[in-house]
ZANUMI-131032 format. One line per field, with one value per residue (C-alpha): residue number from 1; x, y, z. Coordinates in pm, 1 decimal. Layout:
BEGIN
nr [NUM;...]
east [X;...]
north [Y;...]
up [Z;...]
END
This chain:
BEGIN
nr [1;2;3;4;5;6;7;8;9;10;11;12;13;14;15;16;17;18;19;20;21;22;23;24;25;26;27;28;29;30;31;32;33;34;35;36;37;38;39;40;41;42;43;44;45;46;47;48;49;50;51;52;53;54;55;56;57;58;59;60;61;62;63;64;65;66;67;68;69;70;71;72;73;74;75;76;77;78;79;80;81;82;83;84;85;86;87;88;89;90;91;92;93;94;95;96;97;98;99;100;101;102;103;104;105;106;107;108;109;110;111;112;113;114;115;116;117;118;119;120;121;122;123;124;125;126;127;128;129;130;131;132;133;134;135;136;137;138;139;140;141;142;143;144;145;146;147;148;149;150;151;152;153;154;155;156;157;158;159;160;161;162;163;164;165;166;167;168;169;170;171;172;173;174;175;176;177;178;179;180;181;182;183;184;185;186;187;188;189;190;191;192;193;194;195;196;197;198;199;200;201;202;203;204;205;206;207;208;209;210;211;212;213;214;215;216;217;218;219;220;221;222;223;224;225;226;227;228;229;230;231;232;233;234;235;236;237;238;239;240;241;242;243;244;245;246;247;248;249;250;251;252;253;254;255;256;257;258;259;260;261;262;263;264;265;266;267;268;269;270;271;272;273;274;275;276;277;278;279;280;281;282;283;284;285;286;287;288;289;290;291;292;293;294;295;296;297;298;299;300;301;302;303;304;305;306;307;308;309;310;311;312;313;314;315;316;317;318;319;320;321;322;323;324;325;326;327;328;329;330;331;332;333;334;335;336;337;338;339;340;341;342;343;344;345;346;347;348;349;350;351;352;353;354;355;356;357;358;359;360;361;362;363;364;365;366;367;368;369;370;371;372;373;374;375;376;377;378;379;380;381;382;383;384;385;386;387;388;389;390;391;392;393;394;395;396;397;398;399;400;401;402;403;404;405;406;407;408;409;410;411]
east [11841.8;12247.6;12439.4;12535.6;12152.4;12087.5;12382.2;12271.4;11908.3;12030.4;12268.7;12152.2;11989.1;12212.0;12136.3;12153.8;12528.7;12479.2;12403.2;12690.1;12915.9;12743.5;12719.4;13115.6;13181.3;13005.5;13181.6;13484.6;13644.9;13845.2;13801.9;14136.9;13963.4;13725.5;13863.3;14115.9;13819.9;13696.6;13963.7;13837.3;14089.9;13992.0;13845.7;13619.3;13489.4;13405.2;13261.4;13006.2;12935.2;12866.9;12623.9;12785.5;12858.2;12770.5;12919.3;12841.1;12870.5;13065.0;13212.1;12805.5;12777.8;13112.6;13072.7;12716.9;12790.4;13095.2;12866.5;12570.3;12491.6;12528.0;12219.9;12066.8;12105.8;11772.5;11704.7;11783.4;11466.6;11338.1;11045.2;11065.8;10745.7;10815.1;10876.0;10598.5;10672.0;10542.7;10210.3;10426.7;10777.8;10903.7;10989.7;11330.6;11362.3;11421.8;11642.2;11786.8;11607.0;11765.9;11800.9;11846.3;11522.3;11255.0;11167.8;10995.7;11176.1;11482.1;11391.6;11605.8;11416.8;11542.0;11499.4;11129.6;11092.8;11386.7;11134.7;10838.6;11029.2;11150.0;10798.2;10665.6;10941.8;10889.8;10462.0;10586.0;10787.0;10545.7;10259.3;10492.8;10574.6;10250.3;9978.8;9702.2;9401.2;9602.1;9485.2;9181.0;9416.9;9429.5;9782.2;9996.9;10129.1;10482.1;10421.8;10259.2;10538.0;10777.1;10615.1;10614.5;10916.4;10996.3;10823.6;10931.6;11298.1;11347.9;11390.4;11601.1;11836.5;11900.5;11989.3;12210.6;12340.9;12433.4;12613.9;12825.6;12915.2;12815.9;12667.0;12224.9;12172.3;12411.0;12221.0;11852.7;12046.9;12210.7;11920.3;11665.9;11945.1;11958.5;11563.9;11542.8;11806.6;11605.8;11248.3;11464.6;11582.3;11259.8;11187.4;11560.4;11475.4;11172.0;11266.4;11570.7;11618.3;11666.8;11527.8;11603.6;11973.8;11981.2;11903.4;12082.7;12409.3;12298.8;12283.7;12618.5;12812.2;12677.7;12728.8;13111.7;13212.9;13493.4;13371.4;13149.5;13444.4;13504.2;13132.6;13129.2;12815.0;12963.5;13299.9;13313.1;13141.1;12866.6;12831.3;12865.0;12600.8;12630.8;12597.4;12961.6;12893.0;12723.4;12990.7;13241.5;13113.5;13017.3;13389.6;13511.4;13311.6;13420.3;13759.5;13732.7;13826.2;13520.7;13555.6;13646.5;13338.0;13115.4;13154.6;13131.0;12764.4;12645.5;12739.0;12681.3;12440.1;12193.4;12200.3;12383.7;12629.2;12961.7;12909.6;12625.3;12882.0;13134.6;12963.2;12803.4;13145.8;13314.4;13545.7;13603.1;13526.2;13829.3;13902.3;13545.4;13640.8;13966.7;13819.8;13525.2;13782.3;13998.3;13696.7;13530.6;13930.5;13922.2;13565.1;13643.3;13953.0;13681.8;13399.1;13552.6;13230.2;13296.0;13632.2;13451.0;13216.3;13318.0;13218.6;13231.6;12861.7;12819.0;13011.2;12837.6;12478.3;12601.8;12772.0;12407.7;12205.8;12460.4;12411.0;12076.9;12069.5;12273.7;12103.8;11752.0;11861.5;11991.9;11735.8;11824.1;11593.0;11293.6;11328.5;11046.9;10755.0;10803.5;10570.9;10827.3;11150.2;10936.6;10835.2;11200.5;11295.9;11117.5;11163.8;11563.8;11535.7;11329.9;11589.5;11885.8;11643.4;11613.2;11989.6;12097.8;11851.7;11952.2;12330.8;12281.8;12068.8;12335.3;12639.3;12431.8;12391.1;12758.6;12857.7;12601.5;12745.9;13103.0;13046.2;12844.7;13103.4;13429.8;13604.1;13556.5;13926.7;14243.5;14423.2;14721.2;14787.3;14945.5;15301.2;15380.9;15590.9;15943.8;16308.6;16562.4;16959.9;17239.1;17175.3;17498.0;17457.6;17274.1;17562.9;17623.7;17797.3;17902.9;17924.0;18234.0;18492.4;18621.2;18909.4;18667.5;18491.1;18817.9;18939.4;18631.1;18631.6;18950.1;18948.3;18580.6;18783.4;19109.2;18882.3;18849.8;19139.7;19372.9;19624.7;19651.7;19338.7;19127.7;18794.2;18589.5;18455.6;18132.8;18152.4]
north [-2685.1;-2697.0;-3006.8;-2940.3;-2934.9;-3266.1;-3457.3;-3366.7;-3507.9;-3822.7;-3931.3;-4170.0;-4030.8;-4040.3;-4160.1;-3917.7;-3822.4;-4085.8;-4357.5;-4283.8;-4323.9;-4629.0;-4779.1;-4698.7;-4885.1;-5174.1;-5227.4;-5181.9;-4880.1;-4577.8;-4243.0;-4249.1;-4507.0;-4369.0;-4075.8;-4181.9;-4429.0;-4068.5;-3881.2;-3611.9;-3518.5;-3690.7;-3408.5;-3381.5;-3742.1;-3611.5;-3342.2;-3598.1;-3795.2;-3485.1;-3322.7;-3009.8;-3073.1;-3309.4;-3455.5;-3331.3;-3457.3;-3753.5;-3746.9;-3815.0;-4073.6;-4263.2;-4221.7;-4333.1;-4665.5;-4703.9;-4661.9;-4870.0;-5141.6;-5480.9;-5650.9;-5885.9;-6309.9;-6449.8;-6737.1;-7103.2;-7283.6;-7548.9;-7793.4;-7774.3;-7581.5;-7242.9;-7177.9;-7047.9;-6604.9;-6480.1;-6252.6;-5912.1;-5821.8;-5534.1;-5274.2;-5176.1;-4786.4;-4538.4;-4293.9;-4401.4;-4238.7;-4002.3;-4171.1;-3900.4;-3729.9;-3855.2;-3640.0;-3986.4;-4117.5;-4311.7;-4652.7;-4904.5;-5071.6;-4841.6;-5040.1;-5028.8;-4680.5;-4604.5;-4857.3;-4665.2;-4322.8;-4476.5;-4631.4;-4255.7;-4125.6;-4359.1;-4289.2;-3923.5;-3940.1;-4135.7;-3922.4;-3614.5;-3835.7;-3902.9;-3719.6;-3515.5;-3716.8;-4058.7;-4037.7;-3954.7;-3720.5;-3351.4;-3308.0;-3090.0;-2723.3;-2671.8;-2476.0;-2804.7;-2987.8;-2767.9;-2758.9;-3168.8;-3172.9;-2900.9;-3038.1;-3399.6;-3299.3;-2985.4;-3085.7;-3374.3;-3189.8;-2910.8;-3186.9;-3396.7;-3025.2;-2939.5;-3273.7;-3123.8;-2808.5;-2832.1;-2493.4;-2451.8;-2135.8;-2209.6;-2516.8;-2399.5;-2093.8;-2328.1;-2537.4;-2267.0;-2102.1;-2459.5;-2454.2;-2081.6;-2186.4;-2499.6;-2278.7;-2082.4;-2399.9;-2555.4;-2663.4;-2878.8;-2972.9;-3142.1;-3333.6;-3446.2;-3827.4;-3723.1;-3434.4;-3448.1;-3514.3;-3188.2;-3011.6;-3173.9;-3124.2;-2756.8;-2712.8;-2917.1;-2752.5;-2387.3;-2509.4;-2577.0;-2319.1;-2144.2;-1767.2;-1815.5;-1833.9;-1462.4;-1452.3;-1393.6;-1535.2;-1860.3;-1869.9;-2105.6;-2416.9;-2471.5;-2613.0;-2959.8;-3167.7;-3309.1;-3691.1;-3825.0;-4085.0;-3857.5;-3530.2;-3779.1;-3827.1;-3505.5;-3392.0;-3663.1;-3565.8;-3212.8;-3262.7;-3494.2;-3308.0;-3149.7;-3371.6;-3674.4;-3596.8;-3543.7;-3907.3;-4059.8;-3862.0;-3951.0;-4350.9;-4428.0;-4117.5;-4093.9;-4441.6;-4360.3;-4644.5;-4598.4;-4481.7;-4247.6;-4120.5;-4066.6;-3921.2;-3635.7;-3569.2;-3506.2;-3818.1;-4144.2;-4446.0;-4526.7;-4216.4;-4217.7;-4534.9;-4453.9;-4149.5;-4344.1;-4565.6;-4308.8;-4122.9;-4441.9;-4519.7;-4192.7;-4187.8;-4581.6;-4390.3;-4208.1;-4459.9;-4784.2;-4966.5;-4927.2;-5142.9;-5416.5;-5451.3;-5792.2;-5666.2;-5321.7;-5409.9;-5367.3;-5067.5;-4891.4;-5039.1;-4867.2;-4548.2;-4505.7;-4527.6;-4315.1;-4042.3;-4052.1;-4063.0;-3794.2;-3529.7;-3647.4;-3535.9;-3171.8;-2924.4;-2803.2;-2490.9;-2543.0;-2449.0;-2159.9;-2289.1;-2361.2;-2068.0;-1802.3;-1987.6;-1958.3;-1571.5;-1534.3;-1679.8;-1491.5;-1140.5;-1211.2;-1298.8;-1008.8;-799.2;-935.7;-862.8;-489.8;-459.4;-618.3;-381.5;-26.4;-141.5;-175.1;137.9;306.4;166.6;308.0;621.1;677.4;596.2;818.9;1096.8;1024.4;1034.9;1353.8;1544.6;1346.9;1582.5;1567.8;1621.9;1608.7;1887.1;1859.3;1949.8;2345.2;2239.9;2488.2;2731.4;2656.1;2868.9;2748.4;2780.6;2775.3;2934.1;3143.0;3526.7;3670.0;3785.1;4048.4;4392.1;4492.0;4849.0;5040.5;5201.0;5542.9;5463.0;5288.7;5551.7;5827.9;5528.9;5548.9;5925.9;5961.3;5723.7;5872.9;6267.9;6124.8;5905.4;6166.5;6399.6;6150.5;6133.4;5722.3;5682.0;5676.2;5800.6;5662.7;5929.3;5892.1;5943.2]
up [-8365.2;-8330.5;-8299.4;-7955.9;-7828.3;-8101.4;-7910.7;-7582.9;-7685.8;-7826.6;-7547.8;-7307.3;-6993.0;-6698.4;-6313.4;-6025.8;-5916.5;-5603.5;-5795.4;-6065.5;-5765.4;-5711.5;-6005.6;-6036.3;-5745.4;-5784.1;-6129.2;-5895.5;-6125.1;-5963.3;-6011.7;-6183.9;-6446.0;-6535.6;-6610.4;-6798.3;-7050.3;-7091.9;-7108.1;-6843.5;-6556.3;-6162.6;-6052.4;-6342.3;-6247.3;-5911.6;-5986.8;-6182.4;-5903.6;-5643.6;-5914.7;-5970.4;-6328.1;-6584.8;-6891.0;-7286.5;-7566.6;-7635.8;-7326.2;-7201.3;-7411.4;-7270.4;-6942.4;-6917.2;-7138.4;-6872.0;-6613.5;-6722.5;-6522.4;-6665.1;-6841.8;-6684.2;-6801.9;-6884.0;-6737.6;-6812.9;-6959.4;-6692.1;-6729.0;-6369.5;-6173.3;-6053.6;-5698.4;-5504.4;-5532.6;-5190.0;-5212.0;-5075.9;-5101.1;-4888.8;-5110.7;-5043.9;-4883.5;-5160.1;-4907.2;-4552.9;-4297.5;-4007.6;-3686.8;-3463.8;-3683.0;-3379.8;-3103.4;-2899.9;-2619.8;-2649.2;-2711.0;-2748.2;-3100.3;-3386.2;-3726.5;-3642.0;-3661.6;-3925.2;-4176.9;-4081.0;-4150.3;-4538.1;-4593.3;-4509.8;-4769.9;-4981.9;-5037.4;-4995.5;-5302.0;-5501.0;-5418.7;-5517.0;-5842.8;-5893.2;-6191.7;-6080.2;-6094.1;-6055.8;-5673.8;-5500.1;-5278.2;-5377.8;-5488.2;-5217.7;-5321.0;-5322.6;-4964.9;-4783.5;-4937.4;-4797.2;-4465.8;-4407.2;-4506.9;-4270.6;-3977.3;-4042.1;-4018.4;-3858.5;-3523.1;-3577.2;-3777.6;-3494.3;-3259.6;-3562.0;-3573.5;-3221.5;-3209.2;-3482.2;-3397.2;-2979.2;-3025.4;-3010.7;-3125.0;-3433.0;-3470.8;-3512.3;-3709.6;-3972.1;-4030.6;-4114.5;-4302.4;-4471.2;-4515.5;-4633.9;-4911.6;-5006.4;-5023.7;-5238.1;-5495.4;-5399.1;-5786.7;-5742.2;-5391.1;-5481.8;-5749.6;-5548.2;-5462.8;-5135.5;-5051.4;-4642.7;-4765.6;-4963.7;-4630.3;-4390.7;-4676.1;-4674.5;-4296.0;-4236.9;-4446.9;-4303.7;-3935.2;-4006.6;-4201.1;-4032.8;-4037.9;-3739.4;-3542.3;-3603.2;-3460.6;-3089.9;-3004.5;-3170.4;-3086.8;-2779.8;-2749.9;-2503.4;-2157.9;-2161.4;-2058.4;-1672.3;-1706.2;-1717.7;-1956.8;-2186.8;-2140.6;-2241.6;-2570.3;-2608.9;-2565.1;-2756.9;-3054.7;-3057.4;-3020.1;-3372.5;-3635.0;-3848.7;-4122.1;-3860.6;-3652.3;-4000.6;-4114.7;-3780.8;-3731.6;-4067.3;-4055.3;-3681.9;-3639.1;-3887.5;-4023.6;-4361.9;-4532.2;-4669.6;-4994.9;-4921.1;-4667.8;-4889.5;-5118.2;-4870.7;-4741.3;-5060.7;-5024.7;-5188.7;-5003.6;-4831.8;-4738.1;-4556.1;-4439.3;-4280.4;-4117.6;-3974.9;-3838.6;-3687.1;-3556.1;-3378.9;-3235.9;-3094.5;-2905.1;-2771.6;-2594.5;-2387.8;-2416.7;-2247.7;-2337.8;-2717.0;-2665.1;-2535.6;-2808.3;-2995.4;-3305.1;-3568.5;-3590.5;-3218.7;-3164.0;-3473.0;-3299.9;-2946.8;-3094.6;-3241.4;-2950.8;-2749.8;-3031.1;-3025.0;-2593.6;-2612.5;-2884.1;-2715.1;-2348.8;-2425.8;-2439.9;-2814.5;-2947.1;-3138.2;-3468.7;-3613.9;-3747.8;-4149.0;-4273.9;-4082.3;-4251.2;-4591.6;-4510.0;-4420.0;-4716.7;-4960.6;-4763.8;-4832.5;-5164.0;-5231.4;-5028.1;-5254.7;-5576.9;-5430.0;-5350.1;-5675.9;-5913.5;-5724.1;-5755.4;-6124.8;-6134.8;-5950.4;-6175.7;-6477.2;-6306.6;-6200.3;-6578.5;-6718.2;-6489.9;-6571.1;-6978.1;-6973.9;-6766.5;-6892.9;-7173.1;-7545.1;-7613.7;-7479.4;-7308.0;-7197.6;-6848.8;-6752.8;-6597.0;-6268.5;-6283.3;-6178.1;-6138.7;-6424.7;-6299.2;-6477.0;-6805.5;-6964.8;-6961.9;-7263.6;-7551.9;-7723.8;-7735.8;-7402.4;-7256.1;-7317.3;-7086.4;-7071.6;-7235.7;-7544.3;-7570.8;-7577.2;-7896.1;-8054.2;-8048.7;-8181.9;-8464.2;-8583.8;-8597.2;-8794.3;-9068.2;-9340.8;-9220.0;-9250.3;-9470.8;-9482.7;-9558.4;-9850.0;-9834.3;-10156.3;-10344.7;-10520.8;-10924.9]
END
């Protein structure tokens, strides 16, 4: 075993990235803080506490005994009798529910239903939790999983969706697109804290990505609905800014609080907070009603049930029933599996080809042939003139005739 894997199994266990950003907060540390105790940049904090990386190594070991919640005081002895402990506590919800998740009528008493919804979550998650054989119950396969999750959330989501983007058919198209992805991860979905969260995360942050405006089925908004009260808000929510009109939907929407808000969005607290603000500033400007509220408490209780009137009234698409979004799911990944083994087969295939008929030597390249000026004339002896020749004649005759000269004779 190497040190790095014996470190890694000695270090304390860390909580899930939410509740690192809780337990940060409620020690009242920064990001900035804590980064500097481990000496890690701000960014590497965050990344932490949204779950895309996690710390190694020493740095594991700081962080999670900077993060660790303080121990508990025992209490003081007392020779006085115990009070009376009631005979059942309501367990507190392990995930808040969606508010806009119901399909019922809009009725005015919400906290009913949302502790129905987080008792169902919550014996959903223990039964999931639970060993085979602990129960009577025949455990669930990961496909009826899926599929009450599916159909306990689906519809909800397209209308949470179409409040967010104003468009239906990109609505029912992000959330299965959010659902194929998750039947895709399903072994991470499932053992997710918050399972519903993963997916609506997953379908948010497909509905506002900016390439569908290059998308002309997607790139106008549409018709507005024809109550005046409720077109109001409808405008006033899409002219919000996406991140704006993200927080707002998540905190007065579906029922989430600050932190949990923050932390979906990618922001720190304040910066959710000041958005929320903004964003609920903005919609009282349309919404006289809002303005009148005495309270933040009343506006967030009325912003809530004028969300939910108004994603309940439009007539937002069904989404497909879960074992088509699982059948689509698989036939994609199968498709990219397909794509991504013929690509390799035909990048070995091209290299293969290009080694067998690439040369085994150099040769250096034949230049063209090309007309060279300006070269002198060849030298040399050069013809001679009538007169040369007539000189040459006459000194070749007078050579050995002549009386100047000495011919050599040979002894």
């Amino acid at each position: 075993m190497t040190r790095s894997t014996t470190d890694e199994a000695a270090a304390p266990p860390l909580p899930s990235p939410k509740e690192r950003r809780r337990l940060r907060e409620a020690k009242s540390l920064s990001e900035d803080q804590v980064a500097a105790a481990v000496g890690v940049t701000r960014a590497t904090v965050r990344s932490w506490e949204t779950g895309r990386t996690s710390p190694r190594g020493r740095k594991r070991a700081l962080y999670a005994k900077l993060i660790a919640p303080e121990p508990a005081a025992p209490p003081a002895p007392t020779t006085a009798p115990a009070p009376a402990v009631p005979a059942a506590v309501p367990a507190v919800p392990a995930a808040v529910p969606a508010a806009i998740v119901e399909a019922a009528p809009e009725t005015p008493a919400a906290p009913p239903a949302e502790a129905a919804d987080a008792e169902t979550e919550t014996d959903a998650e223990a039964q999931a939790q639970a060993p085979a054989g602990s129960t009577g119950e025949r455990p669930s396969s990961p496909a009826e999983a899926f599929d009450e999750l599916y159909a306990r959330t689906a519809p909800g989501l397209v209308r949470q969706t179409y409040l967010l983007t104003g468009r239906r058919a990109l609505a029912r198209e992000s959330v299965e697109r959010a659902f194929e992805l998750a039947w895709q991860r399903w072994p991470e979905v499932a053992v997710d804290r918050d399972p519903a969260g993963w997916v609506r995360a997953a379908a948010y942050e497909y509905a506002m990505s900016p390439w569908h405006r290059l998308r002309r089925t997607h790139r106008h908004a549409d018709a507005p609905p024809t109550d005046p009260g409720k077109r109001a808000l409808f405008d006033a929510l899409l002219d919000l800014p996406p991140a704006y009109r993200r927080t707002l939907l998540l905190y007065d929407g579906v029922g989430l609080d600050l932190p949990e808000t923050a932390a979906e969005t990618e922001a720190s607290t304040p910066a959710a907070a000041g958005r929320l603000m903004t964003a609920r500033a903005a919609v009282a400007e349309r919404l006289p009603e809002l303005t009148a509220a005495a309270s933040p408490a009343e506006q967030s209780a009325l912003l809530h049930d004028r969300l939910g009137g108004l994603a309940r009234a439009e007539h937002v698409p069904v989404p497909q029933p879960a074992r088509a979004v699982r059948t689509g799911s698989e036939n994609k990944a199968r498709l990219w599996t397909r794509a991504a083994v013929a690509g390799v087969a035909l990048l070995i295939a091209v290299t293969g080809l290009t080694l067998h008929t690439a040369p085994t030597h150099y040769e250096p390249p034949i230049s063209p042939a090309e007309r060279v000026g300006g070269v002198p004339p060849r030298g040399g002896p050069q013809k001679l003139t009538a007169q040369d020749l007539k000189l040459q004649k006459s000194l070749s005759e007078q050579l050995a005739h002549g009386p100047e000269r000495l011919v050599p004779q040979p002894r």
